[in-house]
mmCIF file of the N, C-alpha and C atoms, coordinates in Angstrom:
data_MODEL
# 
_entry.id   MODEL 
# 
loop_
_atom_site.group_PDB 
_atom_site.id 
_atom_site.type_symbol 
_atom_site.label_atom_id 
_atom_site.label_alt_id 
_atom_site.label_comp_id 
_atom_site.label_asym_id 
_atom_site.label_entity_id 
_atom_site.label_seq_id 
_atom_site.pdbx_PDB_ins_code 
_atom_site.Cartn_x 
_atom_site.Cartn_y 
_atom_site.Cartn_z 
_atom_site.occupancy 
_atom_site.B_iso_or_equiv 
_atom_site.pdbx_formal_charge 
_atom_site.auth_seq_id 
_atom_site.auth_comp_id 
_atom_site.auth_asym_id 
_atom_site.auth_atom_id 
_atom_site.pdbx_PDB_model_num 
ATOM 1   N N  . UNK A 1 1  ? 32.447 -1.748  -41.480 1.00 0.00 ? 1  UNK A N  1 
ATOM 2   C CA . UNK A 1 1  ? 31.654 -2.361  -42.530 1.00 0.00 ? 1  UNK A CA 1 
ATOM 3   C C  . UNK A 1 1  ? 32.173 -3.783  -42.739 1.00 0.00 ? 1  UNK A C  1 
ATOM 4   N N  . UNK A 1 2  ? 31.597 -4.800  -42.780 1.00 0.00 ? 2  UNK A N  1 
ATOM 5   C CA . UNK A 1 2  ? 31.383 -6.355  -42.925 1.00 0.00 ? 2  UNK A CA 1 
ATOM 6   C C  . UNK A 1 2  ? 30.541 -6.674  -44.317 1.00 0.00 ? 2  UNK A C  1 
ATOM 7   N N  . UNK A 1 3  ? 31.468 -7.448  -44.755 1.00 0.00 ? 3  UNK A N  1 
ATOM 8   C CA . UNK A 1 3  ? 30.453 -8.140  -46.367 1.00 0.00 ? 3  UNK A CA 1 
ATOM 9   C C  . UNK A 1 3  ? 30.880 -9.612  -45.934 1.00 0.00 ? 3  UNK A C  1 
ATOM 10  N N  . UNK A 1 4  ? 29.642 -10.337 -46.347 1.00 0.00 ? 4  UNK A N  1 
ATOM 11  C CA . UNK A 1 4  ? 29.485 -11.773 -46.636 1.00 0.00 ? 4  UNK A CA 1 
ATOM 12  C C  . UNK A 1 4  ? 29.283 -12.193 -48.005 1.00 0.00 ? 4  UNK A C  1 
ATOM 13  N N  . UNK A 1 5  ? 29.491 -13.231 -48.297 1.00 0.00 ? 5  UNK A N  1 
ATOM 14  C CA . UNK A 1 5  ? 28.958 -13.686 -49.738 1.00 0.00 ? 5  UNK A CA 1 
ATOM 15  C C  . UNK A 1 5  ? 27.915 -14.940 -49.438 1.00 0.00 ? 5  UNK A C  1 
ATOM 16  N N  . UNK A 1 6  ? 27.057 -15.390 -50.182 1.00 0.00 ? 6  UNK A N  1 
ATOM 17  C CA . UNK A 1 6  ? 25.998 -16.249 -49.974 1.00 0.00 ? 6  UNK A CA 1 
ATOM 18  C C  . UNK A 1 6  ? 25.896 -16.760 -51.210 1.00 0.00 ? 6  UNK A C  1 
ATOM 19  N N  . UNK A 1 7  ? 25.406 -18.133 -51.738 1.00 0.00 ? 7  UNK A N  1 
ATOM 20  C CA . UNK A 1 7  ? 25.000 -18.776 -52.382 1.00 0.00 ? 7  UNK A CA 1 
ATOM 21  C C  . UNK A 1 7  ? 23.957 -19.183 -52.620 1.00 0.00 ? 7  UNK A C  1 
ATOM 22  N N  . UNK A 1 8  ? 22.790 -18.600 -53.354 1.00 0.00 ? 8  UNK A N  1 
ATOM 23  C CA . UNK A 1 8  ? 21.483 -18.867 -53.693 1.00 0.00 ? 8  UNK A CA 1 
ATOM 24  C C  . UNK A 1 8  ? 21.694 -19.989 -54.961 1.00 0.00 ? 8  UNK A C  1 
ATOM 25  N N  . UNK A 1 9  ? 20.996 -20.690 -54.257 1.00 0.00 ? 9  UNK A N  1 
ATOM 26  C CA . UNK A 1 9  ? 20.399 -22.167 -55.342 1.00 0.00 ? 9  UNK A CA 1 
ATOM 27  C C  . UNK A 1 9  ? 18.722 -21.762 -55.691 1.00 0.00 ? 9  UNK A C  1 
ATOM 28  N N  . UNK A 1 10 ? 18.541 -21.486 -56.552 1.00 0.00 ? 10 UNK A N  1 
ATOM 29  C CA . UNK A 1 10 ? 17.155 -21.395 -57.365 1.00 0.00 ? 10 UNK A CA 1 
ATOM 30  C C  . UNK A 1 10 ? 16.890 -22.693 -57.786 1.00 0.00 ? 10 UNK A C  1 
ATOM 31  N N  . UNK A 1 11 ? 15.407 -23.487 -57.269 1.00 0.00 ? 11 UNK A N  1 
ATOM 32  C CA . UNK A 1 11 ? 14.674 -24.456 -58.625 1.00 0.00 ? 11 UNK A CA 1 
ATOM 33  C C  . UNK A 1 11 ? 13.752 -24.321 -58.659 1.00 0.00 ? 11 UNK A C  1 
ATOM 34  N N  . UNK A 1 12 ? 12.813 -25.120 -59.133 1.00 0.00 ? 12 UNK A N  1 
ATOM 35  C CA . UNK A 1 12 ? 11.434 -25.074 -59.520 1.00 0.00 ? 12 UNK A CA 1 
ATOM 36  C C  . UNK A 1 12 ? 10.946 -26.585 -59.182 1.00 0.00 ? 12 UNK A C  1 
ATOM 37  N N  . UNK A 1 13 ? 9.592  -26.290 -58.394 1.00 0.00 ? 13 UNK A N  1 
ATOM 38  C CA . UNK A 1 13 ? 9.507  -27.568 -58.127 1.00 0.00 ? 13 UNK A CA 1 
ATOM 39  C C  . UNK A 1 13 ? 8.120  -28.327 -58.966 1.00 0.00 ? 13 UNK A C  1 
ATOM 40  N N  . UNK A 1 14 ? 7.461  -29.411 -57.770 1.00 0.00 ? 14 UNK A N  1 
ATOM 41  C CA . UNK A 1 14 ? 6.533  -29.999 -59.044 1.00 0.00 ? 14 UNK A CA 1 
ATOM 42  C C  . UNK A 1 14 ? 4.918  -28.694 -59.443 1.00 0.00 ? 14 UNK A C  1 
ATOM 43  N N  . UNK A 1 15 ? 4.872  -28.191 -58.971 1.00 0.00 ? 15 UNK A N  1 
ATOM 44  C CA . UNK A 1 15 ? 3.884  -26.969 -58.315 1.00 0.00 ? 15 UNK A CA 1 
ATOM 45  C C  . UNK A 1 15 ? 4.386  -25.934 -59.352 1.00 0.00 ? 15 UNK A C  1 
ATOM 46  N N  . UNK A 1 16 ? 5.522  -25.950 -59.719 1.00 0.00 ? 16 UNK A N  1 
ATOM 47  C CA . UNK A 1 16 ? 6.046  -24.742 -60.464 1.00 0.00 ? 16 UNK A CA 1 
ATOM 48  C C  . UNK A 1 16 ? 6.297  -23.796 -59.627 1.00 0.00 ? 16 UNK A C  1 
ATOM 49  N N  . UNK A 1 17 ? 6.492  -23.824 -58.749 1.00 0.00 ? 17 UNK A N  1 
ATOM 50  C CA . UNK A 1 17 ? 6.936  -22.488 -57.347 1.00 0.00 ? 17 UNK A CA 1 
ATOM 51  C C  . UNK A 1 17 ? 8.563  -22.437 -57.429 1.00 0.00 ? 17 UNK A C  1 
ATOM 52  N N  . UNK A 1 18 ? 9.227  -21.536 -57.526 1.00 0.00 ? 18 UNK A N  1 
ATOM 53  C CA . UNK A 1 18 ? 10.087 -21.314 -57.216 1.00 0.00 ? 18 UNK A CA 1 
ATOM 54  C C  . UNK A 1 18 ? 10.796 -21.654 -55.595 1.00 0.00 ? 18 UNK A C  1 
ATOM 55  N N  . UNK A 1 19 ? 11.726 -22.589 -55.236 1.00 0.00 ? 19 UNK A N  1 
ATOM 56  C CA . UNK A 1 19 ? 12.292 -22.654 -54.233 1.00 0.00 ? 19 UNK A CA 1 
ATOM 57  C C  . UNK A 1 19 ? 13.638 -22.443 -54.190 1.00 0.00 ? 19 UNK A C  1 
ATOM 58  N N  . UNK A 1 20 ? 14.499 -21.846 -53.039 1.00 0.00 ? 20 UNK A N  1 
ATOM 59  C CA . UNK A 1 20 ? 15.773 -21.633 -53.072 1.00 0.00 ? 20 UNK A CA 1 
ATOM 60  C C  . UNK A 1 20 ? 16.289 -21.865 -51.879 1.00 0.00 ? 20 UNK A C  1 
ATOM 61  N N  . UNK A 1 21 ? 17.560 -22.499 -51.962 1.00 0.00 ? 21 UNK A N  1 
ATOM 62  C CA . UNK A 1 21 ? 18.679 -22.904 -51.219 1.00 0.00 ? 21 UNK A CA 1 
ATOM 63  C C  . UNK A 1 21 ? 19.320 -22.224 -50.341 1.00 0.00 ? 21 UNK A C  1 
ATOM 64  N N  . UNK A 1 22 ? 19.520 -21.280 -49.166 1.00 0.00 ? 22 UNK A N  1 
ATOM 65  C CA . UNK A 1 22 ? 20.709 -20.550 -49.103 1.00 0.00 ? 22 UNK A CA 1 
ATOM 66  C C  . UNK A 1 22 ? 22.118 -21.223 -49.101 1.00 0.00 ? 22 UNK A C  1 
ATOM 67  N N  . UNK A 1 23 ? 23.144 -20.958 -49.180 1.00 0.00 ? 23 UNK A N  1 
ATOM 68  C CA . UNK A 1 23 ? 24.560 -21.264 -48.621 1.00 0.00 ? 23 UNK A CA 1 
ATOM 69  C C  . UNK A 1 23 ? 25.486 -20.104 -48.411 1.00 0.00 ? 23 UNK A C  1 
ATOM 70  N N  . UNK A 1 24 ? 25.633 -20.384 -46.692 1.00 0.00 ? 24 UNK A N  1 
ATOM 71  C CA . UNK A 1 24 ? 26.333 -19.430 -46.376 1.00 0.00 ? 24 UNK A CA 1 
ATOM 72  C C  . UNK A 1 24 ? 27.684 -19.631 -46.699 1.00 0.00 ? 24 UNK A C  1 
ATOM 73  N N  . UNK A 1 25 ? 28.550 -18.797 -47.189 1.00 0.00 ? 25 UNK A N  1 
ATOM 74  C CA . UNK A 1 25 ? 30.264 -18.707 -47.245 1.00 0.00 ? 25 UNK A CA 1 
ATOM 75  C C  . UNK A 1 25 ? 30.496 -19.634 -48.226 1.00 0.00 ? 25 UNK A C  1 
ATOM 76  N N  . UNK A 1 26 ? 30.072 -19.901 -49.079 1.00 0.00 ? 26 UNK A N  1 
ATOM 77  C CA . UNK A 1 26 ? 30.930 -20.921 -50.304 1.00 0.00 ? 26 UNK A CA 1 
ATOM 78  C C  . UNK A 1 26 ? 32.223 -20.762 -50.402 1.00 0.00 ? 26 UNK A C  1 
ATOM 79  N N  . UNK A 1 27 ? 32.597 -21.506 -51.087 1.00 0.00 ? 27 UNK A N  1 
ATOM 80  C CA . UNK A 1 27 ? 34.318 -21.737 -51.408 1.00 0.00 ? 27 UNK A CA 1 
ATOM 81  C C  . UNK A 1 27 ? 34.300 -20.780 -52.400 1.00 0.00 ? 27 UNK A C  1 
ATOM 82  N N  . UNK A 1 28 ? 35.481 -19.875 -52.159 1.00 0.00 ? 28 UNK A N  1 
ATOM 83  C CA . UNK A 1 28 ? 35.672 -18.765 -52.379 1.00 0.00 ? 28 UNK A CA 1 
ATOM 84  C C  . UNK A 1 28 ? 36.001 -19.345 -54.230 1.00 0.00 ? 28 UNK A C  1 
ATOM 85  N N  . UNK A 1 29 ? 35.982 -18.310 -55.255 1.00 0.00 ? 29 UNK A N  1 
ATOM 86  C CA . UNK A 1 29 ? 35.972 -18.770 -56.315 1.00 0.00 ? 29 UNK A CA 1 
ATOM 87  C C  . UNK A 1 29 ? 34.990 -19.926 -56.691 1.00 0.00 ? 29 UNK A C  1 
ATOM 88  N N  . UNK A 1 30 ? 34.266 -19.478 -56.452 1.00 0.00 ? 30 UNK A N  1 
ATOM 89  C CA . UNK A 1 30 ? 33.212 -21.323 -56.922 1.00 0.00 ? 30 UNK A CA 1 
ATOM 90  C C  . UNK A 1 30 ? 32.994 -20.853 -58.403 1.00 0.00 ? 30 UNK A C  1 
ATOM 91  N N  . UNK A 1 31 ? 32.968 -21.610 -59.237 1.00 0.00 ? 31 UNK A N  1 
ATOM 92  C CA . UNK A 1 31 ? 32.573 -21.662 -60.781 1.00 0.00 ? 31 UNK A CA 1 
ATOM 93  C C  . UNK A 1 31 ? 31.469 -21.646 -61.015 1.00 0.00 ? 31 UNK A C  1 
ATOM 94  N N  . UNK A 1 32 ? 31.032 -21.408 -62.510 1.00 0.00 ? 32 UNK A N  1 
ATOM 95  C CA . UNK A 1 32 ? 29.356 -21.757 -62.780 1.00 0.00 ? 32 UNK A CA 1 
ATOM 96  C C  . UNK A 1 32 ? 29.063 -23.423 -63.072 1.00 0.00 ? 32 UNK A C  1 
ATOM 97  N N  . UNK A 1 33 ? 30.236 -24.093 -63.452 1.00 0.00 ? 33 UNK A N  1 
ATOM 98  C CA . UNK A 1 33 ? 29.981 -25.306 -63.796 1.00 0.00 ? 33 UNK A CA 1 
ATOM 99  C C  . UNK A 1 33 ? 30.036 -26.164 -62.427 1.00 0.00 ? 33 UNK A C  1 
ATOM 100 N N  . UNK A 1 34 ? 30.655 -25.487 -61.387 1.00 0.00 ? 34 UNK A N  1 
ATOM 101 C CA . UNK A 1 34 ? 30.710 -26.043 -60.436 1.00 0.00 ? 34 UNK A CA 1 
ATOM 102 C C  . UNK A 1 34 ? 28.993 -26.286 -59.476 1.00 0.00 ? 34 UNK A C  1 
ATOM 103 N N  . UNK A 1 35 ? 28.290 -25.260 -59.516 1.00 0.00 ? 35 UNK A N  1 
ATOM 104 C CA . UNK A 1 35 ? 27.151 -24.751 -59.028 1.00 0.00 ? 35 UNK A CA 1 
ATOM 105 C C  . UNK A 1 35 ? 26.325 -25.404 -59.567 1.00 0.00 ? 35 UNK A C  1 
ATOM 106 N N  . UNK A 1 36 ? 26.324 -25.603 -61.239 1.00 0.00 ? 36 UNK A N  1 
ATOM 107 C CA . UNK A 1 36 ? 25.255 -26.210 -62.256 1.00 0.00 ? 36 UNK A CA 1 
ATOM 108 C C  . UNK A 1 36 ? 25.391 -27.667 -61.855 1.00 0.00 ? 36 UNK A C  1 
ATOM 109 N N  . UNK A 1 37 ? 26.574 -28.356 -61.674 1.00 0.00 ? 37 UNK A N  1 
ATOM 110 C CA . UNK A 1 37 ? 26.661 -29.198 -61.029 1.00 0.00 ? 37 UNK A CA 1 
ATOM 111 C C  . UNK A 1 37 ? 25.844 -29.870 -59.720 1.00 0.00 ? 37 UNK A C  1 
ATOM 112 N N  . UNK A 1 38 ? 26.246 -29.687 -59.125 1.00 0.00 ? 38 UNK A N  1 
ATOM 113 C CA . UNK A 1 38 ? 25.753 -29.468 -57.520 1.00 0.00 ? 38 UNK A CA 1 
ATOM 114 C C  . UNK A 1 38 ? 24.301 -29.093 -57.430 1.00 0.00 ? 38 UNK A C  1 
ATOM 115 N N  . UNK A 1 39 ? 23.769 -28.357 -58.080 1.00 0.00 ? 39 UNK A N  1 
ATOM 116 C CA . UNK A 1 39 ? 22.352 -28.207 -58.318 1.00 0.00 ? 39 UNK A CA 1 
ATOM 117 C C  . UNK A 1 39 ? 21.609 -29.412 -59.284 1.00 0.00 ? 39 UNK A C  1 
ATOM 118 N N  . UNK A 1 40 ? 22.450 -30.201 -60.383 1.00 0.00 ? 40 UNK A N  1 
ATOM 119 C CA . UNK A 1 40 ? 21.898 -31.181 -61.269 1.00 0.00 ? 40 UNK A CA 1 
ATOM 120 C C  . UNK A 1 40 ? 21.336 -32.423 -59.549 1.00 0.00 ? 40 UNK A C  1 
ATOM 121 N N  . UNK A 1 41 ? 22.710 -32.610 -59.132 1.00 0.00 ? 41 UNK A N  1 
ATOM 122 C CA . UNK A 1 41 ? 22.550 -33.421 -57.952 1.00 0.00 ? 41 UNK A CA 1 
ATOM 123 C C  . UNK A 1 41 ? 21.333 -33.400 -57.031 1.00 0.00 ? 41 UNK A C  1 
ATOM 124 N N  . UNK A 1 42 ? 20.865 -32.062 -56.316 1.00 0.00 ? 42 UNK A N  1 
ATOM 125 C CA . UNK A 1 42 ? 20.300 -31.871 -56.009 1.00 0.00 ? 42 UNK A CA 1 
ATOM 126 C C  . UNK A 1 42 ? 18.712 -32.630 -56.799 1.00 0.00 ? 42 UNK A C  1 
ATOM 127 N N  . UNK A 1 43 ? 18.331 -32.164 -57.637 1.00 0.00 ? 43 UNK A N  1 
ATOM 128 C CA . UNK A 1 43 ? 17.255 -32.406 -58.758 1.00 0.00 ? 43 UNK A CA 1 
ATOM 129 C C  . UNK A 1 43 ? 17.632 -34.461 -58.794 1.00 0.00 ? 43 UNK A C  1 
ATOM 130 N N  . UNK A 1 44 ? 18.424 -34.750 -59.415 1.00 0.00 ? 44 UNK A N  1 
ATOM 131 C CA . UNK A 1 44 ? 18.500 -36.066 -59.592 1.00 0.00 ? 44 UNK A CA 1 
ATOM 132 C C  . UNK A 1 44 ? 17.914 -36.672 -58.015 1.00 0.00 ? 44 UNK A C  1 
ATOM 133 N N  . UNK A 1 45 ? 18.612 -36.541 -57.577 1.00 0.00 ? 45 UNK A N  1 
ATOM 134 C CA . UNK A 1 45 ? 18.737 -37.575 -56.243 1.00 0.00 ? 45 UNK A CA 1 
ATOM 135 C C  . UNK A 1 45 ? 17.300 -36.947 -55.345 1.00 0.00 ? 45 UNK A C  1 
ATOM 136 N N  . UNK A 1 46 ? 16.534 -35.675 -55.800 1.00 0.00 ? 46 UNK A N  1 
ATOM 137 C CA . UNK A 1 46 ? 15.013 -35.915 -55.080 1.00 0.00 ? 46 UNK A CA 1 
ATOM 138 C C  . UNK A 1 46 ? 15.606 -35.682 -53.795 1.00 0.00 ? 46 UNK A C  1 
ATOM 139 N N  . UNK A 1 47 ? 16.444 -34.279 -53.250 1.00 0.00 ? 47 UNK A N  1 
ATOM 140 C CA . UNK A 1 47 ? 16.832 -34.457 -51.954 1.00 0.00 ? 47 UNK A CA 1 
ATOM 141 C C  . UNK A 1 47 ? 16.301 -33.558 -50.829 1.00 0.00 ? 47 UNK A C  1 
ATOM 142 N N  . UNK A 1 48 ? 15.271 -32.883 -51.366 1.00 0.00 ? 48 UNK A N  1 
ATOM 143 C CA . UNK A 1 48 ? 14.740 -31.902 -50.501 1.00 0.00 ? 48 UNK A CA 1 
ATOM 144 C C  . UNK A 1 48 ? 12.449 -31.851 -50.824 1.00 0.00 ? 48 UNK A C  1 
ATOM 145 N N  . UNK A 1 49 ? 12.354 -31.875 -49.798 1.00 0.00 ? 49 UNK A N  1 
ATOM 146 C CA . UNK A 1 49 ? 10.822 -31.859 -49.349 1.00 0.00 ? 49 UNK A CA 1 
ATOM 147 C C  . UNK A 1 49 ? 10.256 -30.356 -49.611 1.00 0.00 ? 49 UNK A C  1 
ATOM 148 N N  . UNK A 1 50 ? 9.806  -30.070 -50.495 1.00 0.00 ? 50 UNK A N  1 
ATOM 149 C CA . UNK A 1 50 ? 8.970  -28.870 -50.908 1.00 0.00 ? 50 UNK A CA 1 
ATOM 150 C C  . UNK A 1 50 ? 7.487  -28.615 -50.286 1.00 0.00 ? 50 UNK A C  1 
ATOM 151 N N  . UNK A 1 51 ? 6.680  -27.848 -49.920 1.00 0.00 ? 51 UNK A N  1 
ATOM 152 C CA . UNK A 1 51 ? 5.749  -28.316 -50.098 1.00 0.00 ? 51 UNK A CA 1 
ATOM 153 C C  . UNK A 1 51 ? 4.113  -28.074 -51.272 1.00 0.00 ? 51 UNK A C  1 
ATOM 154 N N  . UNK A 1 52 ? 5.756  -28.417 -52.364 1.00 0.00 ? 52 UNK A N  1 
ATOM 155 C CA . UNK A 1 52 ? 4.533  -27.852 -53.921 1.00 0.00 ? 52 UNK A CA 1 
ATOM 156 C C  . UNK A 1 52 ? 5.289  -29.261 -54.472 1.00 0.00 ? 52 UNK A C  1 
ATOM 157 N N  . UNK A 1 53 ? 6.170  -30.057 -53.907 1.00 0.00 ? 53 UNK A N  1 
ATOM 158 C CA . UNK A 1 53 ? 6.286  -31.337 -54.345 1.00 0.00 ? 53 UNK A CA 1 
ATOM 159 C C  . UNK A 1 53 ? 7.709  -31.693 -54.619 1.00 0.00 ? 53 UNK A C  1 
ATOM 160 N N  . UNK A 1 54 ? 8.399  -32.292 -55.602 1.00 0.00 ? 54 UNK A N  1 
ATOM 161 C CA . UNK A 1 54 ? 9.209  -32.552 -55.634 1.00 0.00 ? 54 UNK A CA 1 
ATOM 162 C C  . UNK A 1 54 ? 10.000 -31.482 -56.578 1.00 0.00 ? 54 UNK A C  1 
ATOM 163 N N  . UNK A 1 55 ? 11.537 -31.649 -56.219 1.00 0.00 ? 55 UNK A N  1 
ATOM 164 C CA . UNK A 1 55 ? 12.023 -30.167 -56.508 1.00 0.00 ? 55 UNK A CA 1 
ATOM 165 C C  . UNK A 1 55 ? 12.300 -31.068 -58.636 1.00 0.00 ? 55 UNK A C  1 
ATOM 166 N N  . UNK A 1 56 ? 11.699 -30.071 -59.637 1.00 0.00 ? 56 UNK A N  1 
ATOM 167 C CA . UNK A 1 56 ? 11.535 -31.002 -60.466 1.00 0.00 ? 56 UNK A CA 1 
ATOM 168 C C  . UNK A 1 56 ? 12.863 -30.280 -61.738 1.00 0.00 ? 56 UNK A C  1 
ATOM 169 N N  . UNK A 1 57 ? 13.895 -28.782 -61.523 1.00 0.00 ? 57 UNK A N  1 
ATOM 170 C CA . UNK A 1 57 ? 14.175 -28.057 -62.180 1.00 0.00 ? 57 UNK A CA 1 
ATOM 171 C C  . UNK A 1 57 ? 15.297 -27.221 -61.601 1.00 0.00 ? 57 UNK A C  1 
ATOM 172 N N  . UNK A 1 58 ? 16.285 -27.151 -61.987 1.00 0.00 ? 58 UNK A N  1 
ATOM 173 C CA . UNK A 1 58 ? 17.490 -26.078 -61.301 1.00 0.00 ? 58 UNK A CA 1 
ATOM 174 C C  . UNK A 1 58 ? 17.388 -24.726 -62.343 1.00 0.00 ? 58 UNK A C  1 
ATOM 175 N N  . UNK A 1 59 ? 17.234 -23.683 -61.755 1.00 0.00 ? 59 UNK A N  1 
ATOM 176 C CA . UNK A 1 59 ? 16.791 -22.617 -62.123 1.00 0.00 ? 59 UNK A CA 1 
ATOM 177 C C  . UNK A 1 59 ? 17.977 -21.773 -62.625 1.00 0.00 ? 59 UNK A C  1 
ATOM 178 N N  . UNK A 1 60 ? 18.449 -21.360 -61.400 1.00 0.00 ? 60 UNK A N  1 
ATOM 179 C CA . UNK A 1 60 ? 19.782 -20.504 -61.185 1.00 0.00 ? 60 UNK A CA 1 
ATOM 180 C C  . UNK A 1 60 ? 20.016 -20.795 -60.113 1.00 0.00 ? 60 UNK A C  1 
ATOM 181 N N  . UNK A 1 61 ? 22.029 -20.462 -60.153 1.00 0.00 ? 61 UNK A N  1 
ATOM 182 C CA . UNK A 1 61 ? 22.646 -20.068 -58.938 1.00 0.00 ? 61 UNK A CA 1 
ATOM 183 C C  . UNK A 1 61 ? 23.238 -18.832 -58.836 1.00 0.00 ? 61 UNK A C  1 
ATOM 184 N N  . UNK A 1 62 ? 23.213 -18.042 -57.830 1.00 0.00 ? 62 UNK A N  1 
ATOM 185 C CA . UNK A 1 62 ? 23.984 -17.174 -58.324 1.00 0.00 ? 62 UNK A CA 1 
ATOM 186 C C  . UNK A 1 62 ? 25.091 -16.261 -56.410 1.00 0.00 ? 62 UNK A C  1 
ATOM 187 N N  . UNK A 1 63 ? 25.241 -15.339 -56.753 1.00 0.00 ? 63 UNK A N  1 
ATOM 188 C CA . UNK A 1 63 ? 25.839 -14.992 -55.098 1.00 0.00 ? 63 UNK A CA 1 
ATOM 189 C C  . UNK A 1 63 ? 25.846 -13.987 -55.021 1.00 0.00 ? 63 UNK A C  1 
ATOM 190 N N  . UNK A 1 64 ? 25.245 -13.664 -53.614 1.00 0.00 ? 64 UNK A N  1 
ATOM 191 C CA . UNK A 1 64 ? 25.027 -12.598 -53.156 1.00 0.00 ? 64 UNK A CA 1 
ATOM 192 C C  . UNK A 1 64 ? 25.892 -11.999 -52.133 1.00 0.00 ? 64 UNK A C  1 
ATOM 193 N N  . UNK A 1 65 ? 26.168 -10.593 -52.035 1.00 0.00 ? 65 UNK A N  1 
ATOM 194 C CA . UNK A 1 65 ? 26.747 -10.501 -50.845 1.00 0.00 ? 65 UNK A CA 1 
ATOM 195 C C  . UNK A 1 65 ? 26.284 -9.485  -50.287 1.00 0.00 ? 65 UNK A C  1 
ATOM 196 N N  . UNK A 1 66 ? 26.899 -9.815  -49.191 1.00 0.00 ? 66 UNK A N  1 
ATOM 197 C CA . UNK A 1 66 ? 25.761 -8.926  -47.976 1.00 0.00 ? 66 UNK A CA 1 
ATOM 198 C C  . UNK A 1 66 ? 26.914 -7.987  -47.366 1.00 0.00 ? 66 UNK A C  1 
ATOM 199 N N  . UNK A 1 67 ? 26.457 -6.797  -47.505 1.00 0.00 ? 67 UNK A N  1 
ATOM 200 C CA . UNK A 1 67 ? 27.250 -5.784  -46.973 1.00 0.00 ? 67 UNK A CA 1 
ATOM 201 C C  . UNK A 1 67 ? 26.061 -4.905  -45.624 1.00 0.00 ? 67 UNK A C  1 
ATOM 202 N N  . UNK A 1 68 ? 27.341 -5.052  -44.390 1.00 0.00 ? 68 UNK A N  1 
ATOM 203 C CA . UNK A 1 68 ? 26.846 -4.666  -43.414 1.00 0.00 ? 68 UNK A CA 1 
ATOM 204 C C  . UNK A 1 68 ? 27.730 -3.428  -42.655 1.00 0.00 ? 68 UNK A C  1 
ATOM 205 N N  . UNK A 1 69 ? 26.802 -2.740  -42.600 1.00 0.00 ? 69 UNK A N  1 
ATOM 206 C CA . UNK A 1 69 ? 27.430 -0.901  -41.724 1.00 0.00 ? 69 UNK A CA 1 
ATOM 207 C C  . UNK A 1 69 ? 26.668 -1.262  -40.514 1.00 0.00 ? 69 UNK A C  1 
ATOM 208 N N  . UNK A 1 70 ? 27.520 -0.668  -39.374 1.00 0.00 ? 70 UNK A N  1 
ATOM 209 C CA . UNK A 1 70 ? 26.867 -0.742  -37.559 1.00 0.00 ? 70 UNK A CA 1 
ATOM 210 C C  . UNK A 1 70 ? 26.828 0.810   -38.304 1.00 0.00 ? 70 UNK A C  1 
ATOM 211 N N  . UNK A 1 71 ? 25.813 1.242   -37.398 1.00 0.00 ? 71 UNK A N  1 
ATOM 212 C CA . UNK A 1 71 ? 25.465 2.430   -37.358 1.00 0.00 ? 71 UNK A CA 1 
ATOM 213 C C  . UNK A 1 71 ? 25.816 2.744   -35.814 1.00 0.00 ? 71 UNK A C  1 
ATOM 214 N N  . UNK A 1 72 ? 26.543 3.856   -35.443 1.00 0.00 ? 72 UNK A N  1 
ATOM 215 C CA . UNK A 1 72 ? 27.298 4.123   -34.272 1.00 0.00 ? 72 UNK A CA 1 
ATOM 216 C C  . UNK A 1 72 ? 26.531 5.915   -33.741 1.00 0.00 ? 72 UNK A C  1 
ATOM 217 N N  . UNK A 1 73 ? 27.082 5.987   -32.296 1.00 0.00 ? 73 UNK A N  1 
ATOM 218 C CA . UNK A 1 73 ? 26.117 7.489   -32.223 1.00 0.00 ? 73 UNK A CA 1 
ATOM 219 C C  . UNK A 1 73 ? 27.178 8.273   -32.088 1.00 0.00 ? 73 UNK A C  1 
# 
């Protein structure tokens, strides 16, 4: 069995659609202020091409992890 952790960036763009970020393997311990951060950036600086427009809202971040079983015979 194998687990990953992932970093979902949630925003909202000009469309009102929900778009999200992946990031694989973040820095282990990442904070919430750290994330809220890094997502303000995102939003300010207009750095990603939607196609409902410009990303206009940071939603949530949050992390996921992925747990993986090989199934064997």
């Amino acid at each position: 069995m194998a687990s990953d952790i992932d970093l979902d960036l949630v925003f909202r763009n000009a469309a009102g659609k929900k778009v999200s970020l992946n990031i694989e393997e973040p820095k282990t311990g990442v904070t919430k202020a750290e994330i809220d951060a890094a997502m303000q950036v995102v939003v300010e600086n207009n750095v990603f091409n939607t196609s409902g427009g410009d990303i206009v809202e940071a939603v949530e971040g949050r992390l996921r992890t992925i747990t993986t079983d090989v199934v064997a015979e």
